[in-house]
N, C-alpha and C positions, 0 to 999 in steps of 0.2 A: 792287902788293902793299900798299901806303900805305893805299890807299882798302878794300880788303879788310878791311885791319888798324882801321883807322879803324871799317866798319861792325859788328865782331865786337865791338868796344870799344861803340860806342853800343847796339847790341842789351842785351848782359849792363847796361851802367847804365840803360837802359829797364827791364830784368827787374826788376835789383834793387828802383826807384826802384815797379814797378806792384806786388811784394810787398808792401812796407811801407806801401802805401796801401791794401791789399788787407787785410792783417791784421787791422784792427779791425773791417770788416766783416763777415770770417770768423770770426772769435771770437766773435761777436756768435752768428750762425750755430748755426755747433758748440757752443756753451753752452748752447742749449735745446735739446739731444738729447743733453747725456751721461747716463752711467748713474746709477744712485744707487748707492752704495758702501755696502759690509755691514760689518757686525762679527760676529767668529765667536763667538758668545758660550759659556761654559760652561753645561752643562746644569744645569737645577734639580736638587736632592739628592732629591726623589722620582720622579728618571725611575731608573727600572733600567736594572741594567748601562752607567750612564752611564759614557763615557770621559772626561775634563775634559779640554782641549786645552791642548797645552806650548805655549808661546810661548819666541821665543828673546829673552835677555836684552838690553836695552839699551845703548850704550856712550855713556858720558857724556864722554868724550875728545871734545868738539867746542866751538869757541871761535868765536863769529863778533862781529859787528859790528854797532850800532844805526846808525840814518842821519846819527846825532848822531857820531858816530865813538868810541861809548863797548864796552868789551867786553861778550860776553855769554856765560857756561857755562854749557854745558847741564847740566851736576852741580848747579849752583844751584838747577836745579828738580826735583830727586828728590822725590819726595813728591808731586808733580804730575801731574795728566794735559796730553800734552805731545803736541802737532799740528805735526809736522813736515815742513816741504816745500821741496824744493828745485825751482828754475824757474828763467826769465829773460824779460825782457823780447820777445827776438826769437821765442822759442817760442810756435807758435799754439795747440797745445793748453793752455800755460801761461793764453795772457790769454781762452781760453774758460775755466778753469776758476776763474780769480781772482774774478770776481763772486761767487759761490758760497760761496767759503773766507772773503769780505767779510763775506757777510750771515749767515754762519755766524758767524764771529767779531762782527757787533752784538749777535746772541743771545745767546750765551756769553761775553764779556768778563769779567762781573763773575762767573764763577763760577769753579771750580778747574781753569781750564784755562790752558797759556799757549800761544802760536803762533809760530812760528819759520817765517817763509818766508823760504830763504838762497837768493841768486843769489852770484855769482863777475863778476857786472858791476863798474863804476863807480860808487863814491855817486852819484856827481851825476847818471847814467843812471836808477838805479833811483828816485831823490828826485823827479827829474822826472816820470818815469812814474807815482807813486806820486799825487802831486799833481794831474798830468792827468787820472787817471782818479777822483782824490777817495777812493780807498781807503783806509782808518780802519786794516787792520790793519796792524799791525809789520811792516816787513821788514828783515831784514839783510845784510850783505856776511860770506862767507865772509874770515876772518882771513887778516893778508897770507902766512899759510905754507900756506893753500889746502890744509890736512891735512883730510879728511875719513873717519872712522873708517869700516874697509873693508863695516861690516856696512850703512851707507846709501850707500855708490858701488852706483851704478846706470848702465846704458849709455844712458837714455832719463829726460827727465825730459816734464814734471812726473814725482816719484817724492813721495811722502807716504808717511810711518810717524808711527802713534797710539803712545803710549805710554804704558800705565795706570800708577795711584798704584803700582802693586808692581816698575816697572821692567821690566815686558813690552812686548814690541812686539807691541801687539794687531793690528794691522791694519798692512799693508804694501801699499801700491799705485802701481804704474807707469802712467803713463797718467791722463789726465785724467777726473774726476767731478762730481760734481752735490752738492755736500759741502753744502750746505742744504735737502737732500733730509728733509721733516720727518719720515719714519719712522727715518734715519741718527740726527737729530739726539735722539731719541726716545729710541734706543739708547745714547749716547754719555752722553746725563744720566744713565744708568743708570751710568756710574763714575767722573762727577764728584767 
């Protein structure tokens, strides 16, 4: 029963030990085949019988953490357009779709947007990762009361919601995308 229990134990830390070696390879992979991600835009005021699409409001009740361990509200950026995503390190649609949200955020930095990627890891997990991979943008740790307002709890991450200057959640998406997609990106200068 020893030697059973022994090899059930060595199998599952072989598994675990050949995912996490596996992971960057596959992300690598799955990053040059995700989709490109839309915005449902309002119709122009000479289309007829246009309907303008409601968006549901924002909630600015979210408090997270720079890697510096300094706070960060999302209220503090009303007025802004606001790219927010939650992930983590161990998620493999997450590290296919971080290249993407990188080279999105080199383009867009200096303009009126800000980025908010919040994992629920470890500083020092995420700093690492952050570092290894050389990634420029922001990321945060979810504040230590881990409250996240019910309208971005999602049962699947990566999850991303855009949020224009008027406090709409333009675009809400589950599942990972191609977010330096240059017609996305095209769309999105459109409500800088």
């Amino acid at each position: 029963m020893l030697k059973i229990n022994i090899l059930i134990l060595f199998f599952f830390v072989f598994l675990f030990f050949s995912c996490q070696v596996l992971k960057e390879p596959a992300g690598k992979i799955m990053g040059s085949s995700l989709p490109a991600p839309e915005i449902e835009t309002a119709p122009t005021e000479e289309a007829e019988n246009a309907i303008k699409p409601t968006y549901p409001l924002a909630d600015y009740n979210l408090k997270v953490r720079n890697l510096d361990g300094s706070y960060v509200n999302l209220a503090d950026y009303k007025g802004k357009v606001i790219f927010l995503n939650f992930w983590a390190t161990w998620c493999l649609p997450c590290v296919a779709e971080l290249p993407s949200i990188n080279k999105m955020y080199n383009q867009l930095k200096d303009e009126n947007i800000v980025f908010l990627l919040i994992s629920n890891e470890t500083f020092e997990k995420v700093a690492k990762y952050r570092e290894r991979k050389k990634f420029d943008v922001p990321f945060h740790i979810i504040d230590s009361t881990g409250y996240i307002p019910r309208l971005y709890q999602s049962p699947s991450i990566p999850t991303t919601f855009i949020i224009n200057k008027n406090g709409e959640i333009i675009k809400a998406s589950a599942g990972a995308e191609d977010w330096n997609d240059e017609a996305f990106i095209t769309e999105l200068r459109k409500i800088l």
